[in-house]
C-alpha positions as CSV (number, residue, x, y, z in Angstrom):
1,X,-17.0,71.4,30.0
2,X,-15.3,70.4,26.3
3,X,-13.4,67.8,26.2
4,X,-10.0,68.6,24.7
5,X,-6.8,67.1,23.5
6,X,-3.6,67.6,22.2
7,X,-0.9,65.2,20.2
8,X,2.3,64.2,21.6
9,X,4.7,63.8,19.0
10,X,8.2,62.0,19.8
11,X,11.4,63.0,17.5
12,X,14.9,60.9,17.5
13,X,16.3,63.3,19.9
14,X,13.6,63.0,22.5
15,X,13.5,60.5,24.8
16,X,9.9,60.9,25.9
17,X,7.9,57.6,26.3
18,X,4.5,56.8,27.5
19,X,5.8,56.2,30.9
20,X,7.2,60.6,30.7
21,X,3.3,60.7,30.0
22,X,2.2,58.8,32.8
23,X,4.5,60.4,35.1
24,X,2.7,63.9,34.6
25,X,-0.3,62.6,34.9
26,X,0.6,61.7,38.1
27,X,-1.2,60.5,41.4
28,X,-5.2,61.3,39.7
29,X,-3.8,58.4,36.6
30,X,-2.3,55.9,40.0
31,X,-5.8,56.7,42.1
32,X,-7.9,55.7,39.0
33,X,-9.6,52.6,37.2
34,X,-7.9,51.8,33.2
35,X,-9.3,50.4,30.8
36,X,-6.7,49.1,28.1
37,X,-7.7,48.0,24.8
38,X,-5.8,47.5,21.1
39,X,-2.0,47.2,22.7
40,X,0.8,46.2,20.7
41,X,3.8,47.0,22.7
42,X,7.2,45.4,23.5
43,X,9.1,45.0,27.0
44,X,9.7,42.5,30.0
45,X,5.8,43.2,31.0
46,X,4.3,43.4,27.2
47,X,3.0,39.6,27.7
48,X,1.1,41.0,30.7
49,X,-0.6,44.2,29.1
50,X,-0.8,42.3,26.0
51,X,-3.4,39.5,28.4
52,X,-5.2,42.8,30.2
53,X,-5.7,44.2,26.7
54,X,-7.5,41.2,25.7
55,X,-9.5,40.7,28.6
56,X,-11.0,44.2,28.5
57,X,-11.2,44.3,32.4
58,X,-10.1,47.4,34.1
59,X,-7.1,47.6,36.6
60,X,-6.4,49.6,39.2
61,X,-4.0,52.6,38.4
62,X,-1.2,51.0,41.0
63,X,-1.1,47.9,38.7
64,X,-1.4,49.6,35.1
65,X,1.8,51.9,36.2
66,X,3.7,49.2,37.6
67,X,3.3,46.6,34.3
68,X,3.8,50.0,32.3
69,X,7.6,50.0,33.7
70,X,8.7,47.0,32.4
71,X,7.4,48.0,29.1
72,X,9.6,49.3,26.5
73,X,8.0,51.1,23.9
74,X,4.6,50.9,23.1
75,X,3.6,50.8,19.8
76,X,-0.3,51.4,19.9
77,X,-2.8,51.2,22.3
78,X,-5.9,52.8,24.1
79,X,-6.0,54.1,27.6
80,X,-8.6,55.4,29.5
81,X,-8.8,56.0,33.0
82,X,-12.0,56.3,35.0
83,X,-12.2,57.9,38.5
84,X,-14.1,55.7,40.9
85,X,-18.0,55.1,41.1
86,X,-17.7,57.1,37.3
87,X,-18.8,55.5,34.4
88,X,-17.3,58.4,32.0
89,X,-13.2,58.5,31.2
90,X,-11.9,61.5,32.5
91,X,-9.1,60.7,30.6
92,X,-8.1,58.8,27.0
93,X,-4.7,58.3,25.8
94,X,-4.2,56.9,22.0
95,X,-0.5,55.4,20.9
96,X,-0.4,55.8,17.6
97,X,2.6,53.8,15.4
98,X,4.9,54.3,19.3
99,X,6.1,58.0,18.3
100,X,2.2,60.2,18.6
101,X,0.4,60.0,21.5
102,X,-3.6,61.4,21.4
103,X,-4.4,62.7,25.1
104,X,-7.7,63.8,25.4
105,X,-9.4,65.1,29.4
106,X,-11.6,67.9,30.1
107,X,-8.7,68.9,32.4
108,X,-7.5,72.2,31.4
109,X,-4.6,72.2,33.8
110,X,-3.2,68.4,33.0
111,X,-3.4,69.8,29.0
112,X,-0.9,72.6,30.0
113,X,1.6,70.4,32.4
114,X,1.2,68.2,29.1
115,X,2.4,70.8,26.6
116,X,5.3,72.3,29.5
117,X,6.9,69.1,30.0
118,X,7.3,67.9,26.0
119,X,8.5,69.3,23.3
120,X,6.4,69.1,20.2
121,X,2.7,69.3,21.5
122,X,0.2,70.2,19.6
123,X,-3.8,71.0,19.4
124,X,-6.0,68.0,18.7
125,X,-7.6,68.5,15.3
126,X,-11.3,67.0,15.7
């Protein structure tokens, strides 16, 4: 199966953030490994995912949406999450300049809870 993606893009009305993102996502992004890289973000935890950015070490999915709530906004970053015992992302996440967010999966059903729950989704261009 393709991988496929679609952009997230925030406007001043909307009030989606990456933790909207995370929350559709959902139990499969909490039961798996991330790998974070590249963050610049701002919040009570940002120190935090700013250290596990630079150590290039993967967390557990519990952790990674536990720091992500006491982050305001963040600004750009990469997120990839790996199932267990898999050495392949099954899903990446770019923040790009905190308003776009690139989410790419091979999951065909978390691309379409993606584009119901947000308002201006559209197809990845590759």
């Amino acid at each position: 199966m393709q991988t496929r993606g679609v952009t997230n893009y925030l406007s001043n009305e909307d009030k989606t953030d990456f933790k909207e993102i995370l929350n559709v996502i959902g139990e499969a992004g909490k039961q798996s490994m991330w790998k974070i890289s590249d963050v610049d973000c701002f919040g009570e935890a940002s120190e935090v995912l700013h250290q596990i950015s630079d150590e290039t070490e993967k967390i557990s999915g519990e952790d990674f949406y536990n720091i992500v709530s006491g982050v305001y906004q963040i600004i750009e970053g990469y997120f990839e999450a790996y199932k267990l015992n898999e050495t392949e992302s099954w899903i990446l996440i770019r923040s790009i300049r905190g308003y776009e967010f690139d989410i790419e999966t091979k999951d065909e059903k978390l691309l379409k809870d993606i584009r119901n729950s947000f308002k201006d989704v559209r197809d990845l261009v590759y």
